[in-house]
Each structure stands twice: as C-alpha cells, then as structure tokens.
C-alpha positions as CSV (number, residue, x, y, z in Angstrom):
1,X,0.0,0.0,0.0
2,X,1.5,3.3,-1.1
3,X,2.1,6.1,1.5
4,X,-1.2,8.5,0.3
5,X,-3.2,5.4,0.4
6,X,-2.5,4.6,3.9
7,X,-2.7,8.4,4.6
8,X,-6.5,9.0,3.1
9,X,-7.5,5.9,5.5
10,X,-5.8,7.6,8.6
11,X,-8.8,9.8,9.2
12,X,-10.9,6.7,9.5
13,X,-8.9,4.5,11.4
14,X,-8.5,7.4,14.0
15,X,-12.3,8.0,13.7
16,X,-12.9,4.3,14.5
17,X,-10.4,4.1,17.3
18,X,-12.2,6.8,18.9
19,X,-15.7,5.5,18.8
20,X,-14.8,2.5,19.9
21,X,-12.2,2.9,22.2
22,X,-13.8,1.1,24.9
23,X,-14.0,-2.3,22.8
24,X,-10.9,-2.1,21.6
25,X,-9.9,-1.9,25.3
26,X,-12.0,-4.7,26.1
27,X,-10.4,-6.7,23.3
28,X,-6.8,-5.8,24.9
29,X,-7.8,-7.2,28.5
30,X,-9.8,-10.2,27.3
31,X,-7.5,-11.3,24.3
32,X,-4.4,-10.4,24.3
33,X,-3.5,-9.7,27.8
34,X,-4.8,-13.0,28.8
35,X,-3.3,-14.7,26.3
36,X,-0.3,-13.6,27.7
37,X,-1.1,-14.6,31.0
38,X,-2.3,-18.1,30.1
39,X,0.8,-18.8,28.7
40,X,2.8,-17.0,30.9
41,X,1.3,-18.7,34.4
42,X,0.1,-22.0,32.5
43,X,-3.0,-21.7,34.5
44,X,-6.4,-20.4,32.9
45,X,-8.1,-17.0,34.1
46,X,-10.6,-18.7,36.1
47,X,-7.7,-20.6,37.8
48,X,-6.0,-17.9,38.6
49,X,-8.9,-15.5,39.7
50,X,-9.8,-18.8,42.1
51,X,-6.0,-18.9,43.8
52,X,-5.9,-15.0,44.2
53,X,-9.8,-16.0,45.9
54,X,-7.9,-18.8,48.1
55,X,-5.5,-16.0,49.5
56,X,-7.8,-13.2,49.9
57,X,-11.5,-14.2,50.5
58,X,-13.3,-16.0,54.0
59,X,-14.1,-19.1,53.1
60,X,-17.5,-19.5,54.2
61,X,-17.9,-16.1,53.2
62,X,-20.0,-15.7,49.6
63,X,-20.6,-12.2,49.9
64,X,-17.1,-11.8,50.5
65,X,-15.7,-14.3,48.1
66,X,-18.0,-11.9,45.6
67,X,-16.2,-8.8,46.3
68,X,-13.0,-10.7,46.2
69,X,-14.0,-11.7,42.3
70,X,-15.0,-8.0,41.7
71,X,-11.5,-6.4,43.1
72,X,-9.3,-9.0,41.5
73,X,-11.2,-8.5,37.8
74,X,-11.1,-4.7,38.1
75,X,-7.3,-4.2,39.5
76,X,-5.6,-7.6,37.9
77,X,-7.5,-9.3,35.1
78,X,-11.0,-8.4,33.7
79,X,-12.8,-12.0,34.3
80,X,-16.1,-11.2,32.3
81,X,-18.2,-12.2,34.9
82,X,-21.7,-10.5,35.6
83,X,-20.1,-8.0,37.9
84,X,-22.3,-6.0,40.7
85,X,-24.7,-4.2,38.6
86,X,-26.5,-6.9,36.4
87,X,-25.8,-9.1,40.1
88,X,-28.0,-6.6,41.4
89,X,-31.0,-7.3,38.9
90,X,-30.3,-11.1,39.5
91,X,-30.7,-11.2,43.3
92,X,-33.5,-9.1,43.4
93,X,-35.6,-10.9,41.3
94,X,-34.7,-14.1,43.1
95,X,-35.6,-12.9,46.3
96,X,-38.6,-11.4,44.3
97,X,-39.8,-14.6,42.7
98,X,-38.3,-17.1,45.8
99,X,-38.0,-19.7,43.4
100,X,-37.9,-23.4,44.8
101,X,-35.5,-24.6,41.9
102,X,-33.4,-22.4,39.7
103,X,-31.7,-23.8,37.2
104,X,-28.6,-21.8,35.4
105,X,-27.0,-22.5,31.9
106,X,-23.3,-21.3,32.1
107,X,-21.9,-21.9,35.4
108,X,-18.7,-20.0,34.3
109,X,-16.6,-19.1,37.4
110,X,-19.4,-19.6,39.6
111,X,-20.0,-15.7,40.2
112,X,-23.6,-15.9,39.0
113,X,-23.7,-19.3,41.3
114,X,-23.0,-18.2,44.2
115,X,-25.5,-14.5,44.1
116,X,-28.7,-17.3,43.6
117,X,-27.5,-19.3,46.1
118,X,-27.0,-16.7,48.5
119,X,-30.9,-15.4,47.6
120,X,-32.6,-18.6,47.4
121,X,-35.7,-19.0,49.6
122,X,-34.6,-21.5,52.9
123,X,-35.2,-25.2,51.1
124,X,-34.7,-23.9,48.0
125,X,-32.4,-26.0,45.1
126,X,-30.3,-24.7,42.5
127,X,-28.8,-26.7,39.6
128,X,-25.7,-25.0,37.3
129,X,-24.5,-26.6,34.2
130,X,-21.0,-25.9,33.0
131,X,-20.0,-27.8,29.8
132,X,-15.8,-26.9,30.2
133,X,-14.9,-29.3,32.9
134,X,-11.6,-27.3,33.8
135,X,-14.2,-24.4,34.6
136,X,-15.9,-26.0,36.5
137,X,-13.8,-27.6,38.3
138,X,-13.0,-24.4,39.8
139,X,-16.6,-23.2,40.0
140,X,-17.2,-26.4,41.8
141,X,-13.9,-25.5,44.0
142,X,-15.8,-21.8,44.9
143,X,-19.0,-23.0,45.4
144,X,-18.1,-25.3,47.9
145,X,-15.9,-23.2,49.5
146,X,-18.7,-20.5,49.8
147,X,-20.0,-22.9,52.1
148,X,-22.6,-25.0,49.8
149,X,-23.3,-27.8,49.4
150,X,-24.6,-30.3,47.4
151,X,-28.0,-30.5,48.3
152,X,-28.4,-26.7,47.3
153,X,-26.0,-26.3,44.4
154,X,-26.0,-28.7,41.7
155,X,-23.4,-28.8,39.2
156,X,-24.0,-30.7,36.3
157,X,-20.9,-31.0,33.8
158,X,-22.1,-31.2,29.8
159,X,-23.1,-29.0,27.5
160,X,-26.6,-27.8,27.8
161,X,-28.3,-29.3,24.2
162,X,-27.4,-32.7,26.3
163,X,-28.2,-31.9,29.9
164,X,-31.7,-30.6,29.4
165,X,-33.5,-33.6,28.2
166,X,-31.9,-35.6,31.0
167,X,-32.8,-32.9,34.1
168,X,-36.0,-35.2,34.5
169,X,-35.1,-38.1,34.7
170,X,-31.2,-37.7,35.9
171,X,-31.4,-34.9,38.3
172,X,-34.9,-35.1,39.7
173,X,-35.7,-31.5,37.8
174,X,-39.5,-31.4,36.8
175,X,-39.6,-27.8,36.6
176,X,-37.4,-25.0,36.8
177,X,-38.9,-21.6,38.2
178,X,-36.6,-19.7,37.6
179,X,-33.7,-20.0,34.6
180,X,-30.5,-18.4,34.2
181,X,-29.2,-18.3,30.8
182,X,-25.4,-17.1,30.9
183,X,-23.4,-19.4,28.4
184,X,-23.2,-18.4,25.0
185,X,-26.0,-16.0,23.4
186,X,-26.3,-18.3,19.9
187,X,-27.3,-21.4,22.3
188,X,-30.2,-19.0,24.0
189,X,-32.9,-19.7,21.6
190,X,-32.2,-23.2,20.9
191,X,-32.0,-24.1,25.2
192,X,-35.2,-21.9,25.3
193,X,-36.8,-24.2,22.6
194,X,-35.7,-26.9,24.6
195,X,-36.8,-26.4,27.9
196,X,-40.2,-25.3,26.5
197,X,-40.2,-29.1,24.6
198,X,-39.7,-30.9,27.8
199,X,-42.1,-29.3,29.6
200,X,-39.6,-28.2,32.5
201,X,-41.1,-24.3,32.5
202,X,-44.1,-23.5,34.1
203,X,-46.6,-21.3,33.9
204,X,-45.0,-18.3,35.5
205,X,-41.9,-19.0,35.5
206,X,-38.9,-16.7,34.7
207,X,-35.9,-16.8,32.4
208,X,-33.4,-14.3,32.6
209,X,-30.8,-13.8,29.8
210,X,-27.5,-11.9,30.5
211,X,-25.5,-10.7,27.4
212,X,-28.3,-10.1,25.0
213,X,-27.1,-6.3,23.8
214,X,-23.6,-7.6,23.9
215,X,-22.6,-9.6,21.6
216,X,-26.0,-10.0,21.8
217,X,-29.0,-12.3,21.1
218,X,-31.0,-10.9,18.0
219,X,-33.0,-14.2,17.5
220,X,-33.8,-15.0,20.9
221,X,-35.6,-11.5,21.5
222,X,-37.4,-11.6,18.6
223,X,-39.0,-15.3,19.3
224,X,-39.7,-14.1,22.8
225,X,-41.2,-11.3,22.0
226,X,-43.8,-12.6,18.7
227,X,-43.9,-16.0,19.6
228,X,-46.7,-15.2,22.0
229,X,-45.8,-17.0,25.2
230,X,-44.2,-14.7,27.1
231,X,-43.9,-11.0,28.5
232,X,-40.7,-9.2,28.0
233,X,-38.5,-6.9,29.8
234,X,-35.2,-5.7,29.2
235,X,-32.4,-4.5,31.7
236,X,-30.3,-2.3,30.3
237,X,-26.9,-2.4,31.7
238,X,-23.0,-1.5,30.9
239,X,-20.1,-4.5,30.8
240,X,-18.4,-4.4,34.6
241,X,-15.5,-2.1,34.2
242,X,-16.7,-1.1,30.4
243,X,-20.2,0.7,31.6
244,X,-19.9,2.5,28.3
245,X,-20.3,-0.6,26.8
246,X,-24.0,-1.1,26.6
247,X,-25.5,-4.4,27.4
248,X,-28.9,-5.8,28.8
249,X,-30.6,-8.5,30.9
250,X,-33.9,-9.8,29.1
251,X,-36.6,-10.7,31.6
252,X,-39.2,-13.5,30.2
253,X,-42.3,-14.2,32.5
254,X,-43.9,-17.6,30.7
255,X,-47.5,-17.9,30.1
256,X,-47.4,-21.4,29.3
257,X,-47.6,-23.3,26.2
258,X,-50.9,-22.2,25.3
C-alpha cells in the first residue's frame, strides 16, 4: 500500500479508534492480555482468579468471596463475569420470585452461582450446568468453598443441548422456576426451545438472559417477543469495568404453552 493510500484511510482509522475505544480496550484485556497470561502462568483466568480468591477471601464467606472476584477483575485481570450491577437485577428478582429450583445454563466461574445461592428461599435447590470441565472444576472449587453444598447447588458438567432432556429423569428437575441463561447468546434460543419441549417451565416462570445487547442475542428476542408466550422486559446495563459498553438482561415471565 503506497504512502497516500494509507494516509487518506488515517482519518478513519482514527475515527474508529475513537468511537470505539472502549471495545478495543475490552479486546486488549480479554485477548491479548490474557493470552499472555495463560501462557505466561500455564494456569487459565478462572484458575488464577480462584487462587488470588484462596489467598484473599473468607471461606465461608459468599458475599465476601464476591467482592473478592469483583477487586481481582477490576485491578488484575477483567474476568467477564456478571459483575455488581447486572448481580443486582439477579438477586433481586430471586428474592422477588423465591424460586424453589433455579436452574442456570453457564456456570462459568461460579459468580452468578453463588449470588442465587445466597438469595434462594430456605429449602430452595439450585442446579448449574458448565459444559468446560476445567471451569468448572473451579466453579465447583468456589461453590463449595462458599460454604454449599450439594443438596443446594447442583453442578451438572455437559453441554446444555445434552443436559436438558436428561434434568428429569437424571437430576430429579421437573420444573425449573426460575432459569439463568449465561453461556453463550447463539445457544439462547435453541435451550429456550428446549426447555419449552420438555415441559420443564411452568406457567410463570422466569428466564433471565444476560448478554443479549452484547454480543448479543438478535434471535432469541425476537422469538420471545412474537412467539406469543411470554412478556418481556429488558435490563439495560454497561459491561463491569466497560459501563460505556451497553448491554442488557432480558426478563421473560412464561405464560405457558398455550
């Protein structure tokens, strides 16, 4: 590329690195700086935000543990977890709706874990799937060290298009009241469809979906919102540490299949 090309695209290139500044920061953090650090350590993020946790938090703790997780991703390394805002919205409605089983798709870290456990209703069950089995054996690792157990949290290795047909039958879960989808956006729609096929949503029941302004979940919002069975709200929200960085929590109350 000749000099005056490169030169009539500068004003561009500046123009875009301006507007988006904030992604391209994000991109820094969560790609190449971690890259770094994964190679550089030999341990993942998740593993290394769990041993800075093992030297810092109360075990026993979950609130603490939480902050913990929130200090280490602002100050060290940006975990993209749900952060304090959008963990906010979450616990609210939880102690809102006092679900008697919650399950969550996209266990992660276990951040998102441990704010339902810490709202559920006394009695009340909770059942995380994770289908990375290095992450969760960390989230399993925080979890437990939060202080509980198994008879609360549940966590169910496998990828969701495989767990949900088997949550009957394997795991005792007839209906969820409340469902937490956090994995990946493109699998919302298609784990929606599912849990809708096997019957495990009932009338009334709640599904919350982080992540749906960023990157975002253009199909999913528009089946929930013209298929008919459900009411839609959306929390809008900012990435933790990238608040300029505009993102949303879609609330679904179900109607039922009718």
């Amino acid at each position: 590329m000749s000099p005056a090309i490169a030169l009539a695209f500068l004003p561009l290139v500046v123009t875009l690195l301006v507007r988006y500044r904030h992604h391209f920061r994000l991109l820094l953090r969560t790609v190449l700086l971690r890259s770094f650090q994964d190679c550089l350590s030999g341990m993942r993020i998740e593993e290394r935000a769990f041993s800075y946790v093992l030297t810092h938090a109360l075990p026993g703790d979950p609130g603490h543990i939480l902050t913990t997780l929130d200090h280490w991703s602002s100050h060290c390394e940006y975990l993209s977890h749900m952060g304090p805002v959008k963990g906010q919205i979450l616990v609210r409605l939880v102690e809102e709706k006092a679900p008697a089983c919650v399950l969550e798709l996209g266990t992660y870290c276990g951040y998102s874990t441990l704010l339902i456990a810490c709202a559920l209703p006394p009695g009340g069950r909770l059942v995380t799937v994770e289908r990375d089995p290095r992450t969760a054996a960390v989230a399993e690792k925080l979890i437990r060290l939060a202080g509980f157990d198994e008879h609360t949290v549940e966590l169910i290795v496998g990828s969701s298009e495989e767990v949900i047909p088997r949550l009957r039958a394997q795991h005792q879960l007839s209906q969820a009241d409340l469902v937490l989808l956090a994995h990946r956006p493109r699998y919302y729609l298609r784990d929606l469809q599912l849990l809708e096929a096997h019957a495990l949503l009932p009338a009334a029941a709640t599904v919350l979906a982080d992540h749906v302004l960023f990157p975002g979940a253009p199909r999913f919002l528009q089946y929930a919102k013209s298929c008919g069975h459900y009411r839609c709200r959306l929390h809008h929200t900012g990435l933790p540490d990238f608040p300029a960085i505009k993102d949303g929590i879609a609330q679904l109350t179900y109607a039922g299949p009718g």
